[in-house]
LOGU-563466 format. One record per residue (C-alpha): residue number from 1; x, y, z; residue in one letter. Coordinates in Angstrom, 3 decimals, decimal comma, padded with zeros to 6 digits. Example, Ala and Ser with C-alpha at 12.3 -4.5 7.8 and 13.67 -1.06 7.14 Angstrom:
# LOGU-563466
SITE   nr         x         y         z  rest
SITE    1   012,300  -004,500   007,800     A
SITE    2   013,670  -001,060   007,140     S
//
This chain:
# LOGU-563466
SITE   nr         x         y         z  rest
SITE    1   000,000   000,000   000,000     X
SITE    2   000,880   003,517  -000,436     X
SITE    3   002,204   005,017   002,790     X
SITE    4   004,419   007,506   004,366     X
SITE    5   005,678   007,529   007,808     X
SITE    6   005,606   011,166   009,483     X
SITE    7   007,259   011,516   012,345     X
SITE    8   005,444   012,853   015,824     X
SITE    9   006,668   016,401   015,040     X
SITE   10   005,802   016,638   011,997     X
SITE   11   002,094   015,495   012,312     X
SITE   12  -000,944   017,974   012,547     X
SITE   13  -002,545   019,650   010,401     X
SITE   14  -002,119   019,751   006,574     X
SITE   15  -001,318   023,259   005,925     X
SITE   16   001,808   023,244   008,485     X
SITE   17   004,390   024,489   006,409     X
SITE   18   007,679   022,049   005,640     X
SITE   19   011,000   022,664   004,411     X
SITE   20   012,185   019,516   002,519     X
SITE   21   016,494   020,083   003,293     X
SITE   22   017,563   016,692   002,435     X
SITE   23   016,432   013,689   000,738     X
SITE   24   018,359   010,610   001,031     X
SITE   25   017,727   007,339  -000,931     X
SITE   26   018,880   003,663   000,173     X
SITE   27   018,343   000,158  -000,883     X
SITE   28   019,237   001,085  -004,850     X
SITE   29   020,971  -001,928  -006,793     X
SITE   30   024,505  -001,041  -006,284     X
SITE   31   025,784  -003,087  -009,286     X
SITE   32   023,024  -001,306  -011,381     X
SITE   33   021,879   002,161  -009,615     X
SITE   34   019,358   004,938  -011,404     X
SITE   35   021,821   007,654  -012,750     X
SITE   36   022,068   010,453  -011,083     X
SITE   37   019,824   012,495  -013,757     X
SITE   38   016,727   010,147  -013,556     X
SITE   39   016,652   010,627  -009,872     X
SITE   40   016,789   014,007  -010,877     X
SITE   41   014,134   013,785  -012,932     X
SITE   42   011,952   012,139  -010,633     X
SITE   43   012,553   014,442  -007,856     X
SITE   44   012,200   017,859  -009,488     X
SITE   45   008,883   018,249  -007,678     X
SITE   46   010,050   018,375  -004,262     X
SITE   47   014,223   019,741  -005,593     X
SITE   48   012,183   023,062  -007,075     X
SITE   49   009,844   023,784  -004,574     X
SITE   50   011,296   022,746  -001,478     X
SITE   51   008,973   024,918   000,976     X
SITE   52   005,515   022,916   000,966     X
SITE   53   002,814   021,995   003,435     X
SITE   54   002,098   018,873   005,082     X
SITE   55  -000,733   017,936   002,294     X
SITE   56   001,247   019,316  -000,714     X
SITE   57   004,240   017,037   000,692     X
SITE   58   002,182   013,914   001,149     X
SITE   59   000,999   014,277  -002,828     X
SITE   60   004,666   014,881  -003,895     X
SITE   61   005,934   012,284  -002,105     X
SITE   62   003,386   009,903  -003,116     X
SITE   63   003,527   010,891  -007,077     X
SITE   64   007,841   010,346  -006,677     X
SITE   65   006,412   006,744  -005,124     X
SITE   66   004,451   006,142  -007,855     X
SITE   67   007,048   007,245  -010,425     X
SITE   68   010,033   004,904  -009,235     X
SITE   69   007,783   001,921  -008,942     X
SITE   70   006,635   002,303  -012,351     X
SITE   71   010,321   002,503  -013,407     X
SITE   72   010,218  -001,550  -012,844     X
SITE   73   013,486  -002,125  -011,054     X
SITE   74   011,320  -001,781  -007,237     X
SITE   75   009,557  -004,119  -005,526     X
SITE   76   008,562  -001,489  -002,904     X
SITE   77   009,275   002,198  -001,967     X
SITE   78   008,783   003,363   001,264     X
SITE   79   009,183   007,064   002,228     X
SITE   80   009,516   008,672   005,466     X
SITE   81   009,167   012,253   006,625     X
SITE   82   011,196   013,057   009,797     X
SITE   83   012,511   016,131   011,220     X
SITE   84   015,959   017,484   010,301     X
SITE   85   017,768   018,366   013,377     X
SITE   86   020,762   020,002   011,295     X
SITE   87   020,988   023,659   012,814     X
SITE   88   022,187   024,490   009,042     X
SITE   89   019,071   022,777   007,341     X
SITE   90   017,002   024,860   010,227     X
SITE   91   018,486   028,110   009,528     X
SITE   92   018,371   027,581   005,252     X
SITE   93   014,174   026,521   006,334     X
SITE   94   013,815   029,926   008,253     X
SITE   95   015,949   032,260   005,362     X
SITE   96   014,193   030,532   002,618     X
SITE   97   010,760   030,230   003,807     X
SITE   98   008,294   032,891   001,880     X
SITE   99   007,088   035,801   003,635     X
SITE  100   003,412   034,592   003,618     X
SITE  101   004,033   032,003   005,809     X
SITE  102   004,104   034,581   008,360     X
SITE  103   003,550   033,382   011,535     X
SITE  104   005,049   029,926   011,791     X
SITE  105   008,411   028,856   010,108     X
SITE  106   008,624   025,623   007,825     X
SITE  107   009,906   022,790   009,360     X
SITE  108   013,098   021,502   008,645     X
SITE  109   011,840   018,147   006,806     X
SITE  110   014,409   014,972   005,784     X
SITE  111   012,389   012,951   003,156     X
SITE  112   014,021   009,484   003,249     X
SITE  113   013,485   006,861   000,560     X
SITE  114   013,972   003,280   001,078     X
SITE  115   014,349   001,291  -002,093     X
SITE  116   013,424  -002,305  -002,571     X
SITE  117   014,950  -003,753  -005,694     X
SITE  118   013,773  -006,361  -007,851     X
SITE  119   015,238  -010,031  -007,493     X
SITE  120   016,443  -010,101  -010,903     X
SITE  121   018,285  -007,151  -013,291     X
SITE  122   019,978  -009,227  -016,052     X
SITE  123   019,051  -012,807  -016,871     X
SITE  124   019,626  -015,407  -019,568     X
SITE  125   017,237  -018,204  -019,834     X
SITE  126   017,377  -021,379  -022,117     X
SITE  127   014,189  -023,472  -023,173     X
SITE  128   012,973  -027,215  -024,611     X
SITE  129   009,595  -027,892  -025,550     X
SITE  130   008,104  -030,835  -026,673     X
SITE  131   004,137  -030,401  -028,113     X
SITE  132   002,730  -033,534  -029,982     X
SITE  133   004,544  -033,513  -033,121     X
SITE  134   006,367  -030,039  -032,991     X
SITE  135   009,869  -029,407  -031,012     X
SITE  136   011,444  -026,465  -030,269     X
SITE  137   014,706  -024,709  -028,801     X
SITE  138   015,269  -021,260  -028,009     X
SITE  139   017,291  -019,168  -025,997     X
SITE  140   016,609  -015,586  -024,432     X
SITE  141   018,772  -012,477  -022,590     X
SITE  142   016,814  -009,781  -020,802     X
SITE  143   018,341  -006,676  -019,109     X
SITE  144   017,117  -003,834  -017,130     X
SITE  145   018,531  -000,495  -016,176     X
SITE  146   021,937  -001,466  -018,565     X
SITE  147   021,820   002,705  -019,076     X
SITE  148   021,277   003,471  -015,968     X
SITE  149   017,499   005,087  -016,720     X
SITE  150   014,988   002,195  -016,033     X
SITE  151   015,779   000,780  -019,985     X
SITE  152   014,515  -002,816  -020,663     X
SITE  153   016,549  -004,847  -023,669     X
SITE  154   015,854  -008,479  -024,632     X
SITE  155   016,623  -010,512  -027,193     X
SITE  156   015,046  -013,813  -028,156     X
SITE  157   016,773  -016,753  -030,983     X
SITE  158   014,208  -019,961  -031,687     X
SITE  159   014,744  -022,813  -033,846     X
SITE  160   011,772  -025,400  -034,184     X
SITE  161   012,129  -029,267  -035,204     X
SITE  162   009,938  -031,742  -036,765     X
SITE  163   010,728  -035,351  -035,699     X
SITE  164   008,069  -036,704  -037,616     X
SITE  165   010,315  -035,438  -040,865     X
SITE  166   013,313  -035,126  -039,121     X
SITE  167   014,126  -031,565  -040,357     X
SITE  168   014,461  -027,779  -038,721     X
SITE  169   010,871  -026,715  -039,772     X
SITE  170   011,281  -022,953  -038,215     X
SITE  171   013,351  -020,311  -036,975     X
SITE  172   012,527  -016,664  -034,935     X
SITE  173   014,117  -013,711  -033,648     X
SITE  174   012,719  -011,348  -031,315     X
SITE  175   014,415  -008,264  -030,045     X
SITE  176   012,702  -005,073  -027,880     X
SITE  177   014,120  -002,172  -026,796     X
SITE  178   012,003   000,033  -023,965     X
SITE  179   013,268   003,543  -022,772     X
SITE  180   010,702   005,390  -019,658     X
SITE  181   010,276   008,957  -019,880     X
SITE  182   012,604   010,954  -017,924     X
SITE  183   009,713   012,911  -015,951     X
SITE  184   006,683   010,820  -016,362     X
SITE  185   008,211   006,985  -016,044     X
SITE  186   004,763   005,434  -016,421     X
SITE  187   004,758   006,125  -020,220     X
SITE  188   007,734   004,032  -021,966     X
SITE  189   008,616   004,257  -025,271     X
SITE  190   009,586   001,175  -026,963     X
SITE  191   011,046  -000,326  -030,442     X
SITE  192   010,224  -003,905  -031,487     X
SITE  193   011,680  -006,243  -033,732     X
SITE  194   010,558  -009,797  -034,959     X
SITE  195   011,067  -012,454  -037,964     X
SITE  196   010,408  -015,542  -038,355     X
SITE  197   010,546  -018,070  -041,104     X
SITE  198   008,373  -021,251  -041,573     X
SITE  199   008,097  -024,322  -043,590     X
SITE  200   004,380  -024,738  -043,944     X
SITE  201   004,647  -028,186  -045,985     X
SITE  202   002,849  -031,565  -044,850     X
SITE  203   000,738  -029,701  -042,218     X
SITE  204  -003,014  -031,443  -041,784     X
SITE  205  -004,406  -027,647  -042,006     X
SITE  206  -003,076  -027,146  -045,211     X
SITE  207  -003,853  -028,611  -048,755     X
SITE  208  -000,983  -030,374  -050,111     X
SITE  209  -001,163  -028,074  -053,260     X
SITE  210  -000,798  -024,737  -050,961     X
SITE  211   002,212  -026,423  -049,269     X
SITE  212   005,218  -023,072  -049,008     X
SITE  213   007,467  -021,621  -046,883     X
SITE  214   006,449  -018,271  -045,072     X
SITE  215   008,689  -015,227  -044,205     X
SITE  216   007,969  -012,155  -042,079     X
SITE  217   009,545  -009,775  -039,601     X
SITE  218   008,453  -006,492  -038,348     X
SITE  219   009,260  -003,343  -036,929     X
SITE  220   007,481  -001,081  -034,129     X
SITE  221   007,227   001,518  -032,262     X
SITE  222   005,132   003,394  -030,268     X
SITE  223   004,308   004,384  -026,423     X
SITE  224   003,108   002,592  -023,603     X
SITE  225   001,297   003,904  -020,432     X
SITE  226   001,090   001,978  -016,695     X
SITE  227  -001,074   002,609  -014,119     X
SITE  228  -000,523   000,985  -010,345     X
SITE  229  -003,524   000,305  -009,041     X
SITE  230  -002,680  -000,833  -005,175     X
SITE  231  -006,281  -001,866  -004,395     X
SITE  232  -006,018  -004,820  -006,805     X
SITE  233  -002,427  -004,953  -006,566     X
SITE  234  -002,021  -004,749  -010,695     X
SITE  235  -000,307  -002,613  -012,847     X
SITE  236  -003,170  -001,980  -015,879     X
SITE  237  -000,993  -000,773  -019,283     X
SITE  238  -002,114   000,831  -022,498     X
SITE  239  -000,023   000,490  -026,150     X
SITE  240  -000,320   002,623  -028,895     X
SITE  241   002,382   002,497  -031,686     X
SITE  242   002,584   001,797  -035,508     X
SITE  243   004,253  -001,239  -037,070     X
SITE  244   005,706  -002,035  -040,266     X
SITE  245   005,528  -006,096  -041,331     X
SITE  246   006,959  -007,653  -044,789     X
SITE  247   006,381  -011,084  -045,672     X
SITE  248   007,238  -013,413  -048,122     X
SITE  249   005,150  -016,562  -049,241     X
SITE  250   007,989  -018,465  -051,573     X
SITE  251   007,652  -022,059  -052,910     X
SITE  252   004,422  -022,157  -054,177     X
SITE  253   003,152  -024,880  -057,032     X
SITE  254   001,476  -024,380  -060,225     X
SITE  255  -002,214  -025,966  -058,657     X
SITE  256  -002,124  -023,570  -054,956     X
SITE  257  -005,909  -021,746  -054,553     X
SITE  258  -005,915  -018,515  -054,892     X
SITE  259  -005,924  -018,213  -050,914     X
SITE  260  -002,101  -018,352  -051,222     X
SITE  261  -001,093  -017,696  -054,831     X
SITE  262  -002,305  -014,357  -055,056     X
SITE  263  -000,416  -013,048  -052,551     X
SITE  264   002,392  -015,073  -053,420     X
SITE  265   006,179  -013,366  -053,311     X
SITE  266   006,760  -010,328  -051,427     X
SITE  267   004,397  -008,160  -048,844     X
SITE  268   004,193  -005,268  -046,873     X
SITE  269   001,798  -003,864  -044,904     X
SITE  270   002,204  -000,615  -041,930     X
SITE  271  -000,579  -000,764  -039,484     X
SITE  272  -001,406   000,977  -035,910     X
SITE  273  -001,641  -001,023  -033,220     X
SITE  274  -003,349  -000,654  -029,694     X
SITE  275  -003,405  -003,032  -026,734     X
SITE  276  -004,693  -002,762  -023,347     X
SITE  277  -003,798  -005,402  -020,692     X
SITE  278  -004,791  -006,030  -017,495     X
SITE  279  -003,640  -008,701  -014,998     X
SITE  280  -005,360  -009,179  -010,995     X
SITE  281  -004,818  -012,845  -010,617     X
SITE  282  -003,258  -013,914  -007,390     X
SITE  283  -001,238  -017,559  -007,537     X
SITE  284  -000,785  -020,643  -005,187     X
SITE  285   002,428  -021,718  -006,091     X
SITE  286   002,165  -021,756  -009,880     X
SITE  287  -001,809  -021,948  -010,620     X
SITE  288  -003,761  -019,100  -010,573     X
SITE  289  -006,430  -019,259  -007,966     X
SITE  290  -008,461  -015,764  -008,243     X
SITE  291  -008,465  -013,145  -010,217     X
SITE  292  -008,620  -012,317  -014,099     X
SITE  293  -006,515  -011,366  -017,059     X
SITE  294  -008,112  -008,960  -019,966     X
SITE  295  -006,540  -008,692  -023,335     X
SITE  296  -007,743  -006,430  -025,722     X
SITE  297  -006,032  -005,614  -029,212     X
SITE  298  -006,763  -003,356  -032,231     X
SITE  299  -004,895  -003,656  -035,248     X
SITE  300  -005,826  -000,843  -037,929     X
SITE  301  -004,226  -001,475  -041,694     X
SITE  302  -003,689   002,017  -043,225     X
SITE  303  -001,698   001,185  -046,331     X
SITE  304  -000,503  -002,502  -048,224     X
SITE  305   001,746  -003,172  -050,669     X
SITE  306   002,644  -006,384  -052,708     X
SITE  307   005,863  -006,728  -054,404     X
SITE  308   008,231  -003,553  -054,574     X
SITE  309   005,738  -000,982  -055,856     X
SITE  310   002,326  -002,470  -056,265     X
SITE  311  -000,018  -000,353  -053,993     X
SITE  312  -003,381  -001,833  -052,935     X
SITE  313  -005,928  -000,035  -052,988     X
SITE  314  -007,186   001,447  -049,407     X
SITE  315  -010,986  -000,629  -050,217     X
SITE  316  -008,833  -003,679  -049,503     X
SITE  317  -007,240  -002,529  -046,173     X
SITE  318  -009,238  -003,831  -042,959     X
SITE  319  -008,741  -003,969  -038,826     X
SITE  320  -008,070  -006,524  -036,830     X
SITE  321  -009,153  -007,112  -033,138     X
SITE  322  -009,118  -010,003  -030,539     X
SITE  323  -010,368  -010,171  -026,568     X
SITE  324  -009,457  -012,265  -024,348     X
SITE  325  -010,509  -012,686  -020,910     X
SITE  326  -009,315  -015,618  -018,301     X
SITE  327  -010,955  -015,630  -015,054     X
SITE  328  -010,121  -017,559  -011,844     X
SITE  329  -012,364  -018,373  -008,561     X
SITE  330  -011,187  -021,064  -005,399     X
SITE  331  -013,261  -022,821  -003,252     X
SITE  332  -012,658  -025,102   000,036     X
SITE  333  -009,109  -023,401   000,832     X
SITE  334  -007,978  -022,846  -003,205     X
SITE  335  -008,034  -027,087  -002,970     X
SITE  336  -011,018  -026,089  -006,403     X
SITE  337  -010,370  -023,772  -008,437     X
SITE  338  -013,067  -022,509  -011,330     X
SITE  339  -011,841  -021,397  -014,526     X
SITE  340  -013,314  -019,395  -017,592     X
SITE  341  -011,047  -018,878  -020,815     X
SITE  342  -013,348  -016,365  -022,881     X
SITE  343  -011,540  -015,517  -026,915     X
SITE  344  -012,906  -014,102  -029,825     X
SITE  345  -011,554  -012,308  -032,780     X
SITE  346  -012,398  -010,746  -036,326     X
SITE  347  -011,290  -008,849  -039,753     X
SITE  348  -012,976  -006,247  -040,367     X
SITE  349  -012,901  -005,364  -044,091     X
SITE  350  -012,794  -001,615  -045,038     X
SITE  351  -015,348  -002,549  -048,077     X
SITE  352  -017,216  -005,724  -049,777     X
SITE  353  -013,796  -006,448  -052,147     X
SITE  354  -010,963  -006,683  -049,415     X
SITE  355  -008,974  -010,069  -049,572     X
SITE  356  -006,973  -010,442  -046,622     X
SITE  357  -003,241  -012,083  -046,707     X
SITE  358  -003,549  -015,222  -045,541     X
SITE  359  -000,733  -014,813  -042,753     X
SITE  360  -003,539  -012,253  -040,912     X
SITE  361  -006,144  -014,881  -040,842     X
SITE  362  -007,578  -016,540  -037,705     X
SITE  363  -006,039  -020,466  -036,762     X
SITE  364  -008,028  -022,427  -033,955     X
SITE  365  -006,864  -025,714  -032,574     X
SITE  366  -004,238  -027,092  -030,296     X
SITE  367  -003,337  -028,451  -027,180     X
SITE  368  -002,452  -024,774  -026,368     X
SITE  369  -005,372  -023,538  -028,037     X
SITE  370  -008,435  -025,837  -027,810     X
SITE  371  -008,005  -029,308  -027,034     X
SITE  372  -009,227  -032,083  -028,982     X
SITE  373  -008,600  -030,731  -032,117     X
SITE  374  -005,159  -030,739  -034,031     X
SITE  375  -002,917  -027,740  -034,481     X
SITE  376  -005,173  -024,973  -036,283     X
SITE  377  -007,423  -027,973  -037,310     X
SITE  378  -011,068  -026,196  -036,151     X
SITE  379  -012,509  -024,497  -039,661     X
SITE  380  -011,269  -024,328  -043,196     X
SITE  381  -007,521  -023,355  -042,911     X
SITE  382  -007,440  -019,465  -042,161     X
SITE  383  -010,718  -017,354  -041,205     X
SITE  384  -011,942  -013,939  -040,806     X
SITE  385  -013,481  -014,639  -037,188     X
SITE  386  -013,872  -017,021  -034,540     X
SITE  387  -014,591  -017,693  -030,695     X
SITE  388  -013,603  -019,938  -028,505     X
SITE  389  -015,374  -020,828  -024,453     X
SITE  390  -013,155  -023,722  -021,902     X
SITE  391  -014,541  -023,929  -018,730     X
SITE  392  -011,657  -025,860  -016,296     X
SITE  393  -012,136  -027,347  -012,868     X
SITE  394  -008,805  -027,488  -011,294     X
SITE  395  -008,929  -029,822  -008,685     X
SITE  396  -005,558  -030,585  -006,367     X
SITE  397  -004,282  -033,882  -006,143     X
SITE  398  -005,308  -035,840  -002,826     X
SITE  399  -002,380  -036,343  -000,117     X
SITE  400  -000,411  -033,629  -001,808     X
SITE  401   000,467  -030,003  -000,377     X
SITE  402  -001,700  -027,134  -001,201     X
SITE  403   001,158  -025,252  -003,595     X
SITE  404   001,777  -028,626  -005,627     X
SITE  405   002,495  -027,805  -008,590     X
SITE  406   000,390  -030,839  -009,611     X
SITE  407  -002,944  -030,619  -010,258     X
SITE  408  -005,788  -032,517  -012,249     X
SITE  409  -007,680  -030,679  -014,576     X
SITE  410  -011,439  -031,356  -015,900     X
SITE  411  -012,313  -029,198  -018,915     X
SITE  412  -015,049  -028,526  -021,929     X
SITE  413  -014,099  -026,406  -024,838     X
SITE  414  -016,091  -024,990  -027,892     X
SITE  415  -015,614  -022,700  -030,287     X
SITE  416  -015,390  -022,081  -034,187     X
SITE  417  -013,371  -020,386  -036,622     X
SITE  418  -015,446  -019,088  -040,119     X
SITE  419  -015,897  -016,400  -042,586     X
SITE  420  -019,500  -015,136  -042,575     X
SITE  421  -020,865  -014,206  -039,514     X
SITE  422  -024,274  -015,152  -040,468     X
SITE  423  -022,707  -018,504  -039,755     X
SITE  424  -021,138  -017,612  -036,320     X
SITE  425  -024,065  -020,099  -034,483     X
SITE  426  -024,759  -022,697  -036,817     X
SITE  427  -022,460  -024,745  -035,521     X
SITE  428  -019,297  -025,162  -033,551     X
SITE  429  -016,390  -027,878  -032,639     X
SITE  430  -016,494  -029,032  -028,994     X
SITE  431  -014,471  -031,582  -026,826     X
SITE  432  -013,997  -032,519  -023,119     X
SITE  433  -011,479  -034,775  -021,508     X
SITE  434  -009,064  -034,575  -018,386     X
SITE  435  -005,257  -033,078  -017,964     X
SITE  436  -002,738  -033,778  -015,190     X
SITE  437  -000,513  -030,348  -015,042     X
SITE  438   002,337  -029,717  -013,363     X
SITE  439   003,727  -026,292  -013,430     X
SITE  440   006,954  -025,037  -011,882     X
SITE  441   009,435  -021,670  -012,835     X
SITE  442   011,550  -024,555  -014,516     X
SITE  443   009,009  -027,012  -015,730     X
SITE  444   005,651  -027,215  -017,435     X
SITE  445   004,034  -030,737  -018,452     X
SITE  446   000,469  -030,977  -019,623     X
SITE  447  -000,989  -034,978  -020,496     X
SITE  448  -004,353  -034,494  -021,800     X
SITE  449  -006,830  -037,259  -022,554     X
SITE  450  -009,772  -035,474  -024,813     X
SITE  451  -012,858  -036,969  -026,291     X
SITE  452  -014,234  -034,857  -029,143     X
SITE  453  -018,357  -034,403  -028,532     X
SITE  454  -018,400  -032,850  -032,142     X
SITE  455  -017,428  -034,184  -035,923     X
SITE  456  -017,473  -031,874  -038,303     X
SITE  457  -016,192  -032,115  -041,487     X
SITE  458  -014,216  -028,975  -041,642     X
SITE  459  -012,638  -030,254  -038,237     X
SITE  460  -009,071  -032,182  -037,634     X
SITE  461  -010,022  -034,167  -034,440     X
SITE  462  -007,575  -035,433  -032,460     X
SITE  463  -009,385  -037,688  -030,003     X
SITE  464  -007,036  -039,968  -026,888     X
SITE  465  -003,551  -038,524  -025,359     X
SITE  466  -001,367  -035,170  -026,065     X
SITE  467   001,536  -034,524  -024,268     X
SITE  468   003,604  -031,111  -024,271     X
SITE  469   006,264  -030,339  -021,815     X
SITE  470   008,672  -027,122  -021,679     X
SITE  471   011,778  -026,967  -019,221     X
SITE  472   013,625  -023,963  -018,644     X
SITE  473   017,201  -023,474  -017,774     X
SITE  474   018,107  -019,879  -016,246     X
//
């Protein structure tokens, strides 16, 4: 919670005047300390006007709070007003202090801030995962504060492996770059990188005539804005930037639909992006037990262009949105826990004629997406919309500690991916089964028995056992 101790002489009345001598900080990461201009930066409220009343202090105080915890690199800040018993800082409080003060002198006031860093600065994680038949690799390195002014860097490589086919079927790189504002560090201004390249041959969601390899990395930038909020212990944050994506379908044959062939070769579209995200769940160990998590993003297409110089028309430009709302509730001591995964998502076309590259389409299906159903096997390949409901009873594990990180899971999913929202309720792809999860900061299995309650033809079912696992090596 936000507090501030005041000392017995300095308590009373709001409009007793205070003369804010010294500030001192402690606690700051010594291998990794705010430069000496950010503090600055931060402090410039109380630094320029150093004569203030009890209220006026209390706000100051608690907006420099406010400021260094949204900086990242603080667990806590604690601040303390005391009196300061240096006969200098007395006599600078009485010479100073404004002649409208009048009758009683400002206070001599030492403001002292006590730092709690976070556990980790700089860190370099490796992972494994193992989903069905997809494997992957990749290694990440995130830093914070390596300019001394509350940056964030990270970089992420990815390689992905098929041992059906025995072959490297992907490879990613991610890279972000995030810079607070001097004065105001709850607005961050960041730069984004990412490619990847795929091989999309011999997948079940894709005709064997439309089998390619895909290509695309992008580049953004744009703000961000936090908010703490201590009375549900979240930090709420709002994105707004513009991004710049080129892609590449290559490798096409002579029969692919016109799904993929005619936007075949090279792609580039520049789009402005907004996200909102939201995150009050509280954890037992590793599983969420109350709480939600809100998603919400916008993508708006202002201009697309295929090849080098081919401009599309702005008719066929379109925006993009998706929700996504997870909510958690515990019963009996957290030994139940209730869970509600709510997704949809949809293209928006700016007129009657827009085609949309198939690389922006909508893919439903997964063990990580909705189980019972193969990789992006719910639907016809790519689509303009869809929705998805699970519904999870999270039950621990009998003669096992509350904070296992083993639980069983009973769940029902539905949902649907299409083109024509006239269609949206006609039907829908549904399953239910049971998962044993265990969940740990260096380990995450999930074995999943499902049993498909829908067969559609435009569905991949995959009915019996999955099995994914991811271990993580810091």
């Amino acid at each position: 919670m936000l507090f501030h101790d005041l000392a017995s002489d300095i308590q009373g009345s709001e409009t007793k005047p205070l003369y804010i001598s010294k500030i001192s900080i402690d606690g700051d990461n010594s291998l990794s300390p705010l430069s000496g201009s950010v503090y600055k930066a931060i402090l410039d409220q109380a630094l320029s006007h150093p004569v203030q009343n009890v209220g006026s202090s209390l706000y100051t105080f608690g907006d420099i709070r406010r400021k260094l915890l949204c900086t990242g690199l603080y667990q806590d800040v604690r601040i303390t007003l005391e009196q300061d018993h240096d006969a200098k800082s007395s006599e600078f409080a009485n010479k100073d202090s404004p002649k409208e003060y009048g009758i009683e002198s400002p206070l001599a006031t030492h403001a002292r801030i006590i730092l709690k860093p976070s556990g980790v600065y700089n860190s370099t994680a490796g992972t494994t995962s193992l989903v069905d038949d997809s494997a992957s690799v990749a290694i990440s390195r995130s830093y914070m504060n390596l300019l001394g002014r509350a940056d964030s860097e990270s970089f992420h490589l990815g390689l992905k492996y098929n041992p059906q086919t025995s072959k490297w079927e992907g490879k990613s790189l991610k890279g972000s770059f995030s810079l607070p504002l001097a004065k105001n560090p709850s607005v961050r201004a960041s730069l984004n990188f990412d490619g990847v390249k795929v091989n999309q041959r011999s997948k079940s969601y894709i005709a064997e005539t439309d089998d390619h390899d895909e290509m695309q990395y992008s580049l953004s930038t744009g703000l961000q804005k936090r908010w703490i909020l201590e009375q549900t212990n979240s930090v709420p944050n709002f994105y707004a930037g513009i991004t710049s994506t080129n892609r590449d379908i290559s490798g096409l044959g002579a029969q692919a639909s016109k799904v993929f062939s005619n936007y075949s070769g090279k792609f580039n579209k520049v789009s402005l992006e907004s996200k909102f995200h939201n995150d009050t769940r509280k954890y037992y160990g590793t599983f969420p037990v109350s709480g939600y998590e809100l998603l919400v993003n916008n993508e708006y297409v202002i201009s697309q262009t295929k090849g080098s110089s081919q401009v599309l028309p702005q008719e066929d430009n379109f925006s993009k949105f998706d929700f996504s709302l997870q909510h958690h509730t515990s019963h009996w001591k957290n030994k139940l826990t209730n869970s509600l995964d709510l997704q949809f998502g949809g293209i928006i076309p700016f007129s009657e004629k827009t085609e949309v590259h198939p690389m922006d389409k909508w893919y439903l299906g997964g063990l990580d997406s909705m189980k019972g159903f193969q990789t992006n096997g719910v639907g016809f390949g790519g689509n303009s919309f869809f929705y998805k409901v699970a519904l999870t009873a999270s039950q621990k594990l009998f003669n096992t500690p509350i904070d296992s990180p083993l639980r069983l899971n009973f769940f029902m999913n539905l949902g649907n991916a299409f083109n024509d929202l006239n269609t949206a309720t006609n039907s829908y792809a549904a399953a239910t089964g049971i998962s044993l999860t265990y969940k740990t900061p260096q380990a995450n299995m999930d074995l999943t028995y499902a049993h498909p309650l829908t067969s559609r033809s435009q569905d991949i079912t995959k009915p019996g056992f999955s099995f994914g696992v991811t271990f993580s090596y810091f």
